[in-house]
C-alpha positions in Angstrom: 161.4 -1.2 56.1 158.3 -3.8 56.6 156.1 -0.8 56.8 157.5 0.9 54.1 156.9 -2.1 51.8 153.5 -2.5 53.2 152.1 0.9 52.6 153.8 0.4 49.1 152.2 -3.2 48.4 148.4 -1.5 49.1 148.6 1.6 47.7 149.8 -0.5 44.8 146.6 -3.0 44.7 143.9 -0.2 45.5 145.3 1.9 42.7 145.3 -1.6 40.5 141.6 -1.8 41.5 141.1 1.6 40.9 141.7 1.1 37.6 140.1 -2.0 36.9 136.6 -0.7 38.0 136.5 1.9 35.0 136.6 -1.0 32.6 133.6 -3.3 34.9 131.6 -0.4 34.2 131.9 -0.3 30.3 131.3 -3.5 30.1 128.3 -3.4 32.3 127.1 -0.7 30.1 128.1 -2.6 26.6 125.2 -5.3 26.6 122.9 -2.5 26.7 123.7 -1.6 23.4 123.2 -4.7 21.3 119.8 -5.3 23.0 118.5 -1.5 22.1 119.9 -2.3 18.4 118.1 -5.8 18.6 115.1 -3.6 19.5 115.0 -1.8 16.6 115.8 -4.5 14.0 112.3 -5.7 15.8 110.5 -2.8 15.4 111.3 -2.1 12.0 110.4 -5.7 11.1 107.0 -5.4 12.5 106.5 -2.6 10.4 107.6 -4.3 7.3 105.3 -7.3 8.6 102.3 -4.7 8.8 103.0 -3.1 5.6 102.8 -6.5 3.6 99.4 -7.3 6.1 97.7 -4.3 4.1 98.8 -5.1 1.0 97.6 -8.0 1.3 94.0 -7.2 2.2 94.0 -4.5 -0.5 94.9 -7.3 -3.3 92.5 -9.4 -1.5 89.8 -6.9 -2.3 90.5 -5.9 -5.3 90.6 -9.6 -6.3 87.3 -9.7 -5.0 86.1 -7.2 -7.1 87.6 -8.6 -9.6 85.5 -11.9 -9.7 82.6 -10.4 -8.7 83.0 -8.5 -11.9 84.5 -11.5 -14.0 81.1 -12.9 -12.7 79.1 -10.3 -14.3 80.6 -10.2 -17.6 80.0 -14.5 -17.9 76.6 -14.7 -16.6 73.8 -14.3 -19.5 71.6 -11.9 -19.2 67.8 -12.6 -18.2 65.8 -11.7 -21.1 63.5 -8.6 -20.3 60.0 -9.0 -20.3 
């Protein structure tokens, strides 16, 4: 009877670990996935970030050229000789 109960008790708590082991490994693998999304969200921001950079230079230059030109137009011309 004590050995019957025995067997009974550890085939009971291996199969009970058994089961629980599945579940440890999703979880394991369930971090993963926030992080790659994280990853993402980061890369797509730096894109936006370097987008905006060359925009900006662009209406830095044509700002320049528009001064130099506003420049132009203001300054009196040098009578010609």
């Amino acid at each position: 009877m004590r050995k019957t109960l025995a067997i009974a008790l550890m085939l009971t708590a291996s199969l009970g670990l058994a089961a629980c082991d599945k579940k440890s490994e999703d979880k394991a693998q369930a971090p993963n996935q926030p992080a790659e999304q994280a990853q993402q969200k980061m890369n797509e921001a730096q894109d936006k970030v370097n987008e905006a950079a060359k925009e900006n230079a662009e209406a830095a230059k044509d700002q320049a050229e528009s001064s130099v030109d506003a420049a132009k137009e203001a300054a009196p011309e040098a009578p010609k000789n």
